[in-house]
C-alpha positions as a Markdown table, in Angstrom:
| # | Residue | x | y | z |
|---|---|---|---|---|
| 1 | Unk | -50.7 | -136.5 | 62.3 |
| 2 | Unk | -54.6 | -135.0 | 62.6 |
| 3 | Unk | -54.6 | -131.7 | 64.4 |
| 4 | Unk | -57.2 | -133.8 | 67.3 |
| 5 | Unk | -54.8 | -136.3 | 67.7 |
| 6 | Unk | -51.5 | -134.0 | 67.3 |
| 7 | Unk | -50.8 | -132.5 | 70.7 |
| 8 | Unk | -51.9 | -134.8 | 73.1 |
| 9 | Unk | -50.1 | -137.9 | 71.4 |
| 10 | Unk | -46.9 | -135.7 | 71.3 |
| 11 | Unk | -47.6 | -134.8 | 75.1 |
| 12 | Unk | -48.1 | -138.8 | 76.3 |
| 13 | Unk | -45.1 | -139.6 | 74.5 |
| 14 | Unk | -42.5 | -137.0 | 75.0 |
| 15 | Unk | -41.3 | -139.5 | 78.1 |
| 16 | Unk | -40.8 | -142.6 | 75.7 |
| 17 | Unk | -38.7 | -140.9 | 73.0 |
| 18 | Unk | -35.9 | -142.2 | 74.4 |
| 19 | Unk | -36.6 | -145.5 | 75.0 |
| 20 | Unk | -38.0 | -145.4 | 71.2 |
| 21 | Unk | -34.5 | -144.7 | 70.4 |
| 22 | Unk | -32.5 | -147.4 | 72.1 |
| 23 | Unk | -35.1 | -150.3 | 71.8 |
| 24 | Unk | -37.0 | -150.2 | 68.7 |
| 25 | Unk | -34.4 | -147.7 | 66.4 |
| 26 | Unk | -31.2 | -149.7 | 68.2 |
| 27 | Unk | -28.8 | -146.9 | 68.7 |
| 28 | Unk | -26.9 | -147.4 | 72.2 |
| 29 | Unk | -27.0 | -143.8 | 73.3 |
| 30 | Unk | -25.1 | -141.8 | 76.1 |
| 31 | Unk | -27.0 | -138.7 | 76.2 |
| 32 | Unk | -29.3 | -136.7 | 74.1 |
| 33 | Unk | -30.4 | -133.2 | 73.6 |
| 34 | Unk | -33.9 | -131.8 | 72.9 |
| 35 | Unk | -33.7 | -128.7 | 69.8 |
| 36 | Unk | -36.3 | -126.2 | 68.8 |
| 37 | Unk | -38.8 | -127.8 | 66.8 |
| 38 | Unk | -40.3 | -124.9 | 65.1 |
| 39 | Unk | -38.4 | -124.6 | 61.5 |
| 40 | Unk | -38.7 | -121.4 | 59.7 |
| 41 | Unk | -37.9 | -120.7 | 55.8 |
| 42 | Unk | -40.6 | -119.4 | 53.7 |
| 43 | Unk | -43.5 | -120.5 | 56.1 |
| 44 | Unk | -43.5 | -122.4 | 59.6 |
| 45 | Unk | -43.5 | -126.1 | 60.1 |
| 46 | Unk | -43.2 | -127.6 | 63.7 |
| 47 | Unk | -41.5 | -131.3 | 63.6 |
| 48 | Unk | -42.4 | -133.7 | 66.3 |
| 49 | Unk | -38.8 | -134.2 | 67.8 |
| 50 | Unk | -35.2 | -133.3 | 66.8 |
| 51 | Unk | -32.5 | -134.6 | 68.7 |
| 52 | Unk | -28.8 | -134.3 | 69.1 |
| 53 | Unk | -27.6 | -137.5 | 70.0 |
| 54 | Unk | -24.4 | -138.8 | 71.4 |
| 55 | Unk | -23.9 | -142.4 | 71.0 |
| 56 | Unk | -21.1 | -144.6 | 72.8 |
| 57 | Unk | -19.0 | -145.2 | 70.6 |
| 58 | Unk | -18.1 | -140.8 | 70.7 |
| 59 | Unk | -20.1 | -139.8 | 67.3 |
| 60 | Unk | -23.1 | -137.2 | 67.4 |
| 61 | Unk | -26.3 | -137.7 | 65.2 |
| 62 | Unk | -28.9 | -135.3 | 64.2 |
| 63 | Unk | -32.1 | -137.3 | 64.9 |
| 64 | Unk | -35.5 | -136.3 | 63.2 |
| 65 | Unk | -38.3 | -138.3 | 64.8 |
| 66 | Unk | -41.7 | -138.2 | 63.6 |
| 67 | Unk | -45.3 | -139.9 | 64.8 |
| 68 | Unk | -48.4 | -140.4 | 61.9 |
| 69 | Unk | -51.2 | -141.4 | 62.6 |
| 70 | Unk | -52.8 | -141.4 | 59.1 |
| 71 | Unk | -51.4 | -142.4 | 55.7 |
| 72 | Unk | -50.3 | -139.1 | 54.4 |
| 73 | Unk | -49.7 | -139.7 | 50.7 |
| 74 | Unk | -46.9 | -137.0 | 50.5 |
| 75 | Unk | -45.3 | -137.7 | 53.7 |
| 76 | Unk | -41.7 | -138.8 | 51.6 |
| 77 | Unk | -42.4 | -135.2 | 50.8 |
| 78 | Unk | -42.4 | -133.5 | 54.0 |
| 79 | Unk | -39.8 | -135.7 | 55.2 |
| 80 | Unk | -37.8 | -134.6 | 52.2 |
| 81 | Unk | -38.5 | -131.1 | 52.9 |
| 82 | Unk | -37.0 | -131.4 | 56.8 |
| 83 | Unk | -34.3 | -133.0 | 55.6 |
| 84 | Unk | -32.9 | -129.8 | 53.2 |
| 85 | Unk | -34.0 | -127.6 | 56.0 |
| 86 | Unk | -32.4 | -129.3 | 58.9 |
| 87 | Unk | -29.2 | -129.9 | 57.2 |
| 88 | Unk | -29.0 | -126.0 | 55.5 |
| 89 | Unk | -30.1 | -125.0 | 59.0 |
| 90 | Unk | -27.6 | -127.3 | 60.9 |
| 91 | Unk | -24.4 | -128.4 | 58.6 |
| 92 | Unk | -25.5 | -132.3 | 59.6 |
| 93 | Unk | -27.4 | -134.6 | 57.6 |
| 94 | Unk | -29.7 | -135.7 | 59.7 |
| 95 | Unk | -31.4 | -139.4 | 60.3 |
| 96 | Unk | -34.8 | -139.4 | 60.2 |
| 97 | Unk | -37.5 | -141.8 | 61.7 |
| 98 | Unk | -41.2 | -142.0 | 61.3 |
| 99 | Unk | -42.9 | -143.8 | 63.6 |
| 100 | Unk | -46.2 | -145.4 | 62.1 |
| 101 | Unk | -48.8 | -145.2 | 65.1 |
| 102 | Unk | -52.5 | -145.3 | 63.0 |
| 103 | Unk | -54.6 | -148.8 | 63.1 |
| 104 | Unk | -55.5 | -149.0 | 59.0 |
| 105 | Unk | -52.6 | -151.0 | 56.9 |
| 106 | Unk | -49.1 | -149.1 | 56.4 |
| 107 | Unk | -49.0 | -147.7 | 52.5 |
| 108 | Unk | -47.1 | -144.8 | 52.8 |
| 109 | Unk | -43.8 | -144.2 | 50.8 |
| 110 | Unk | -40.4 | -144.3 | 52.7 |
| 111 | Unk | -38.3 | -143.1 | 49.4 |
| 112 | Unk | -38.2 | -141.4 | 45.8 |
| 113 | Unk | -36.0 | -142.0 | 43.0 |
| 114 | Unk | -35.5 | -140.6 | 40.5 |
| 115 | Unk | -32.9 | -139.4 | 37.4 |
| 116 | Unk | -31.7 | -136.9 | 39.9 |
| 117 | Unk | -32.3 | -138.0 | 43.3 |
| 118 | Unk | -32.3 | -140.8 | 45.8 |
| 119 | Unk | -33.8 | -140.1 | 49.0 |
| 120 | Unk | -35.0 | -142.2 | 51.5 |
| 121 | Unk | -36.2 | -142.2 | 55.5 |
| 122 | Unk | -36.5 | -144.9 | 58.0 |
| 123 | Unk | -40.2 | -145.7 | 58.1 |
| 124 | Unk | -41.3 | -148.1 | 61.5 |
| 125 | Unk | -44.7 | -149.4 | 61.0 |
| 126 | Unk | -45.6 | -150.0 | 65.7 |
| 127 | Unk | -48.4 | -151.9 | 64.9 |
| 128 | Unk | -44.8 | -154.6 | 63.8 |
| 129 | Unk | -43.4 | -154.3 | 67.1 |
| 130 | Unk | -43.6 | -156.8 | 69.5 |
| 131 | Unk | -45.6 | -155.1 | 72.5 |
| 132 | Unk | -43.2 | -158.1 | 75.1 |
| 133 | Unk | -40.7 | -155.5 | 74.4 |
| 134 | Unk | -42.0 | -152.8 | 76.5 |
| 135 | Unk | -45.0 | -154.9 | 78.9 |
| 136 | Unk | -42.7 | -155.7 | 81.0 |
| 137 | Unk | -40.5 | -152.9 | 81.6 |
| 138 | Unk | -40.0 | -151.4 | 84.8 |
| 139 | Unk | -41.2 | -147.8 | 83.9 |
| 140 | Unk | -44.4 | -147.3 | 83.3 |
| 141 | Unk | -43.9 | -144.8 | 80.5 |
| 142 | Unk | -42.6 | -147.7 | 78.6 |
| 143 | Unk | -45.6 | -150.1 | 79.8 |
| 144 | Unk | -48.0 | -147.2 | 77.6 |
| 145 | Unk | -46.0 | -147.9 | 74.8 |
| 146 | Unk | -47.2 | -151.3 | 74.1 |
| 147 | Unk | -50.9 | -150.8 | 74.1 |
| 148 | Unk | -49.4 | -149.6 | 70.0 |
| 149 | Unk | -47.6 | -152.4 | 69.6 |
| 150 | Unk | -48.4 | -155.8 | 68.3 |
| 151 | Unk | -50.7 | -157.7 | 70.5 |
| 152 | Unk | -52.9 | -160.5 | 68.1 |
| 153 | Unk | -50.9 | -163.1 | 70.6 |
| 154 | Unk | -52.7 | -162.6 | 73.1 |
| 155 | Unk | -55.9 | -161.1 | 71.9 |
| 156 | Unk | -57.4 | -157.6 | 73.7 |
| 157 | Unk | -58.8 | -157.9 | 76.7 |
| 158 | Unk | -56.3 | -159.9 | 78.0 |
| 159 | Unk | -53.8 | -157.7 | 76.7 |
| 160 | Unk | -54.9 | -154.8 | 77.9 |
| 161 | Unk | -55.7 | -156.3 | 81.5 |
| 162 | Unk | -51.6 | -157.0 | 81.0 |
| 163 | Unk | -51.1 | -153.3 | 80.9 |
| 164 | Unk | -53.3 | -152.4 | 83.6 |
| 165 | Unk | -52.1 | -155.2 | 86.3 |
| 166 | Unk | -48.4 | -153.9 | 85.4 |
| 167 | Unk | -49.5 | -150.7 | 85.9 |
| 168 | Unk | -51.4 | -151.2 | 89.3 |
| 169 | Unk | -48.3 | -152.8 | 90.0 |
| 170 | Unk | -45.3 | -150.3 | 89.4 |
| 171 | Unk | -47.4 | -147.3 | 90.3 |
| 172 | Unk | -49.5 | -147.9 | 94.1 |
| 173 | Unk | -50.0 | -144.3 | 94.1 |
| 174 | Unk | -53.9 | -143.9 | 92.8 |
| 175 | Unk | -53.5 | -140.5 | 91.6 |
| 176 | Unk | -50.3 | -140.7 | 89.4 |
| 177 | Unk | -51.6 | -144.3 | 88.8 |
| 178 | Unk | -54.6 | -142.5 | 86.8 |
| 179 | Unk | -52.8 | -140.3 | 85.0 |
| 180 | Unk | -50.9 | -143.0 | 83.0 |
| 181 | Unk | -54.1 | -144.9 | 82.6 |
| 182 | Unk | -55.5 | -141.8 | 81.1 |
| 183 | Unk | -52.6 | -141.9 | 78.7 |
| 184 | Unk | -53.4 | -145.4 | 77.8 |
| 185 | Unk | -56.8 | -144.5 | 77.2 |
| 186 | Unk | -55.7 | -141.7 | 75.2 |
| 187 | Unk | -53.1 | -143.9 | 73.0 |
| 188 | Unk | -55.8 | -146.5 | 73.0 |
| 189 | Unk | -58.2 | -144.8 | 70.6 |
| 190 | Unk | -55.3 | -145.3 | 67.9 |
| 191 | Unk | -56.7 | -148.7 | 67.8 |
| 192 | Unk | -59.7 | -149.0 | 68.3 |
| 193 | Unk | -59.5 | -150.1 | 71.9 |
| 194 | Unk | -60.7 | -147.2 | 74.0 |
| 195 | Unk | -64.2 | -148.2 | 75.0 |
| 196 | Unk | -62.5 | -151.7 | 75.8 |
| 197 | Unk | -59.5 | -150.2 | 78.4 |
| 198 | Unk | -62.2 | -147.8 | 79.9 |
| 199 | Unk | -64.4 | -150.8 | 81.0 |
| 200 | Unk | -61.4 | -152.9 | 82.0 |
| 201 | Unk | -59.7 | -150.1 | 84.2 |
| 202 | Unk | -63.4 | -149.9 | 85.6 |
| 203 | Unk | -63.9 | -153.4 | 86.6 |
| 204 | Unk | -60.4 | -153.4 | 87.8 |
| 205 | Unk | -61.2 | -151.0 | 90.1 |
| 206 | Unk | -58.5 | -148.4 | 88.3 |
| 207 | Unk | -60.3 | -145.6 | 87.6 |
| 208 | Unk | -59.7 | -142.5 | 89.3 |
| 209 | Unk | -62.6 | -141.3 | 91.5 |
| 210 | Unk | -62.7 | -137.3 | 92.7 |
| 211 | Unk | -64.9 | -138.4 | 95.2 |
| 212 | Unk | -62.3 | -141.0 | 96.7 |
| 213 | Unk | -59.6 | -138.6 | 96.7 |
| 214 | Unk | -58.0 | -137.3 | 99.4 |
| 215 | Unk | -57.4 | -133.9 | 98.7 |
| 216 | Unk | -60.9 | -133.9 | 96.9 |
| 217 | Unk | -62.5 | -134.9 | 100.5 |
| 218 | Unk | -60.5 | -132.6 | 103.0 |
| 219 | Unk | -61.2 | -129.7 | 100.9 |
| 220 | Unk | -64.8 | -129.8 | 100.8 |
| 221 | Unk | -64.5 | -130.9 | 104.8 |
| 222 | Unk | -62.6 | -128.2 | 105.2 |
| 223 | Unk | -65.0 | -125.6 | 103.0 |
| 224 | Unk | -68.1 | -126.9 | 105.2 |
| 225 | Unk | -66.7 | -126.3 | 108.5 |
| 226 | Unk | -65.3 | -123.1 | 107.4 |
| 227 | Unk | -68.4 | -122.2 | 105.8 |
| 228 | Unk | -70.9 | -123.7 | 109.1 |
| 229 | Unk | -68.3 | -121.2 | 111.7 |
| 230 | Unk | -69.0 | -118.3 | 109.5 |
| 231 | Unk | -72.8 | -118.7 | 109.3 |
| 232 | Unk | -72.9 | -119.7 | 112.9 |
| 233 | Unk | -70.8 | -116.9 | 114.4 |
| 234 | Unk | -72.8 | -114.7 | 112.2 |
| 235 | Unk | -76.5 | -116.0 | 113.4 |
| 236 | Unk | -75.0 | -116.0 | 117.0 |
| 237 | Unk | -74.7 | -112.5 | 116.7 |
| 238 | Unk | -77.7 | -111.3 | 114.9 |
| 239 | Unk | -79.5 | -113.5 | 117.6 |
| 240 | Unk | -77.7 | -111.2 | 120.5 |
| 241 | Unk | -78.8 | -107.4 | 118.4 |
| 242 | Unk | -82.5 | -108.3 | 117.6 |
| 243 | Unk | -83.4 | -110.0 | 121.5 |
| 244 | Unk | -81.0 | -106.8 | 123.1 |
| 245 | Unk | -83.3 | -104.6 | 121.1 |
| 246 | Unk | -86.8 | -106.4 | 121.9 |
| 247 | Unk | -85.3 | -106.1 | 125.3 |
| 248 | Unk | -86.9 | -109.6 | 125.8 |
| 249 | Unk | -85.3 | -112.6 | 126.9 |
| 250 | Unk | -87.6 | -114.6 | 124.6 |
| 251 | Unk | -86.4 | -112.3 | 121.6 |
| 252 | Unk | -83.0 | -112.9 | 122.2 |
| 253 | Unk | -82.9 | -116.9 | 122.5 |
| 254 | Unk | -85.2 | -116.9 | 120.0 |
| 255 | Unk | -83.0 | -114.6 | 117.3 |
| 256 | Unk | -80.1 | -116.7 | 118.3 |
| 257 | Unk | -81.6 | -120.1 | 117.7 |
| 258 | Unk | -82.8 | -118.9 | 114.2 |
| 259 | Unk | -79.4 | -117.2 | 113.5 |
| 260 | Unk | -77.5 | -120.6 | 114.3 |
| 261 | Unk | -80.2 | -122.4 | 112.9 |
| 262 | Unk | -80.0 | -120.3 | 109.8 |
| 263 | Unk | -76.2 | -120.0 | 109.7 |
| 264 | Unk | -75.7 | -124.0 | 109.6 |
| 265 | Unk | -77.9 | -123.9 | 106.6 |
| 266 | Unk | -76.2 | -121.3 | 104.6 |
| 267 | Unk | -72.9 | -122.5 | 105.7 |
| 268 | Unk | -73.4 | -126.2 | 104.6 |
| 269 | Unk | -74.2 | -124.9 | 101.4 |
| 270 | Unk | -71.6 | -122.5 | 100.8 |
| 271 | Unk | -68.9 | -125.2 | 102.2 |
| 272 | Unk | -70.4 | -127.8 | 99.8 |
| 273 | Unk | -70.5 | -125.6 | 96.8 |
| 274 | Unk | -66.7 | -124.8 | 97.8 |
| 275 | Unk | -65.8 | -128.0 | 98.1 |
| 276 | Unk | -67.2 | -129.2 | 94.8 |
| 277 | Unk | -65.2 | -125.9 | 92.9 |
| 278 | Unk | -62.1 | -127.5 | 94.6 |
| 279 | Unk | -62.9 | -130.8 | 93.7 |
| 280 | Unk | -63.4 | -130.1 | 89.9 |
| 281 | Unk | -60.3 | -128.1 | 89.9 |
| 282 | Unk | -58.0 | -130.5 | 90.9 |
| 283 | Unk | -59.9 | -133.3 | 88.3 |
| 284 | Unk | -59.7 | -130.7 | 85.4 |
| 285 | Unk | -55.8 | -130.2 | 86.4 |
| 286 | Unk | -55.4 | -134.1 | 86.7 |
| 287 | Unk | -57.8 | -134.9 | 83.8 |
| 288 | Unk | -56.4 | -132.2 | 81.4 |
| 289 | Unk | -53.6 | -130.7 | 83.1 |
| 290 | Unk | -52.7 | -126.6 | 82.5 |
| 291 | Unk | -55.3 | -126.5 | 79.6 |
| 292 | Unk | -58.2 | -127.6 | 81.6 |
| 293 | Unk | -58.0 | -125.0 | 84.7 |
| 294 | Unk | -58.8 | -122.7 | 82.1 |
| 295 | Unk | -62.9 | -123.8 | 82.6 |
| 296 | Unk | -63.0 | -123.1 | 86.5 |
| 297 | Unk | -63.9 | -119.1 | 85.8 |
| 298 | Unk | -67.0 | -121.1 | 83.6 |
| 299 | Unk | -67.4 | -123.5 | 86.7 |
| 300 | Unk | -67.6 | -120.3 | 89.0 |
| 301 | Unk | -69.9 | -119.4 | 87.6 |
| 302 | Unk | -72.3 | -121.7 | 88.6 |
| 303 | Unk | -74.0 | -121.2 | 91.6 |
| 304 | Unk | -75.9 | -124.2 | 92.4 |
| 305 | Unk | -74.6 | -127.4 | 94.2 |
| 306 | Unk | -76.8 | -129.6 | 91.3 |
| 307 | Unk | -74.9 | -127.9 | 88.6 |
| 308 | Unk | -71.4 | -128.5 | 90.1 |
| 309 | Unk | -72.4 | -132.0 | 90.4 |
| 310 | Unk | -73.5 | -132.5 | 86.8 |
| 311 | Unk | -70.5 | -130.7 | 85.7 |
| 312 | Unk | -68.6 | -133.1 | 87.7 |
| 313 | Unk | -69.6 | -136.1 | 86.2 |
| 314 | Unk | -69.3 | -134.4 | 83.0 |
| 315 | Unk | -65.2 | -134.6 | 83.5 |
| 316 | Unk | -65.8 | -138.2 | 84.5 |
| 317 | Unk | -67.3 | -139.1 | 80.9 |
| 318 | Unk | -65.8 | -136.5 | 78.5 |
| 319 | Unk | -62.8 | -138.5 | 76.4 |
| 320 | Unk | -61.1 | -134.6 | 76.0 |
| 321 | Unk | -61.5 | -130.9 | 76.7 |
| 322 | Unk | -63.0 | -130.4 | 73.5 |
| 323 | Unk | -65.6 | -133.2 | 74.5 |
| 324 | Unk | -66.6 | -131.8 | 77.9 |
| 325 | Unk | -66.9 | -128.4 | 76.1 |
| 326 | Unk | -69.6 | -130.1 | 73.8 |
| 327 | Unk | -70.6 | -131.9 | 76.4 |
| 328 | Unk | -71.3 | -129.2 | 78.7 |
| 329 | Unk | -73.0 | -126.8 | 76.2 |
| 330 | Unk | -75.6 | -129.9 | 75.6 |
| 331 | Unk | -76.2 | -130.8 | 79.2 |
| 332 | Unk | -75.6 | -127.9 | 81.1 |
């Protein structure tokens, strides 16, 4: 799978392996358990997913599950490779599965034989799969599933409307509702489709606004009024010292007016600059999750309200960290 594409596929569909398993592999499991991915013999390979698997009828599997996004011409080859490893490593021979997620025409090899050796793996081209199998579900890490899967039925935009409405539907919540649109988008780029489930999820009304949001709102509510008390006790007092030392009655009311005056001001700002800081961190954290909170000593750092706010948009538009890290050095 391409290193851009590697983690961020394995993260959106870490919650579907399962249902990978039971609907579109066809083993009726009972429980399964997660193992260390990271094989070591003479240098370091990670695999995608390894599984032990009990099924219902009592028996244990080892399963090897794999996602590719490319046609890797040596991919029997790696497979091959995993196989020796995981059964030296683990006494089972394990079954393997690659699931084919790329958008070009399957030619990869799924076995070798030769005068001394037959080896094969199962090899699961999505773009074959019949998207009615998951659209419907009721979880929506299934409904995600299907923007891979064969659609030509029903042709795009109506397809991917499909997956939104269901979506809408099984998940009211906005926020949590915009985080599996985001991994729709994210899957969406496998095929070509990205530019057309951003504008849908747009006219739909989907897409998830930092300005809307609750949290978003109180919090720079909450940083003006803190801010606008500060600068106003502040100016209140200043007011008092400079008329108590004019000794004039004009000196004073005038200080204090200024100093509120003032205060308000530089409060407004502060609590507005605070606000938008707590704004961005909870769309970075929602956007990009762990990984993106690493920009807010970067966002700190800048000090003016119209540079938070271009930054802000900047996580609107950017399709990944890595864009609104490119994007930022150009604009910002």
């Amino acid at each position: 799978m391409p290193k851009q594409y590697d983690k961020i596929i394995k993260e959106n569909l870490k919650d579907v392996v399962a249902t990978l398993i039971t609907k579109v592999i066809g083993l009726k499991i009972v429980k399964y358990t997660a193992i260390e991915t990271k094989l070591q013999i003479t240098n370091e390979r990670e695999a995608d997913f390894i599984f032990l698997v009990e099924l219902a009828d009592g028996s244990k599997i080892l399963l090897h599950i794999e996602f590719q996004a490319t046609n890797y011409s040596k991919m029997v080859y790696r497979e091959l490779w995993y196989w020796v490893y995981l059964a030296q490593a683990k006494g089972v021979h394990p079954e393997q599965y690659v699931f084919y997620i790329g958008n070009k025409p399957l030619t990869m090899k799924d076995s070798i034989s030769t005068k001394t050796l037959n080896y094969r793996y199962n090899l699961i081209d999505m773009r074959n799969v019949d998207c009615e199998m998951f659209l419907h579900s009721d979880k929506p890490e299934e409904v995600i599933i299907s923007i891979l899967c064969n659609y030509k039925k029903k042709g795009a935009k109506i397809f991917i409307r499909e997956i939104l409405e269901r979506l809408k539907d099984l998940v009211p919540e906005e926020t949590l509702r915009g985080r599996y649109i985001r991994q729709v988008e994210v899957l969406s780029q496998l095929r070509d489709l990205q530019d057309d489930v951003c504008k849908e999820a747009e006219d739909m009304a989907l897409v998830y606004d930092m300005e809307r949001d609750v949290r978003f709102r109180q919090g720079r509510e909450r940083g003006l009024l803190e801010g606008k008390e500060k600068w106003k006790q502040e100016g209140k007092l200043e007011g008092k010292l400079e008329g108590k030392l004019e000794g004039k009655l004009e000196g004073k009311l005038e200080g204090k007016q200024e100093g509120k005056l003032e205060g308000k001001l530089e409060g407004k700002l502060e609590g507005k600059l605070e606000g938008l800081l707590e704004g961005i961190e909870l769309g970075l954290e929602l956007k990009y999750g762990s990984a993106g909170l690493e920009l807010m000593d970067m966002a700190r750092a800048l000090n003016s309200i119209d540079k938070l706010e271009e930054f802000k948009n900047l996580i609107r538009r950017a399709d990944s960290l890595d864009d609104l890290k490119r994007l930022w050095g150009q604009g910002i």
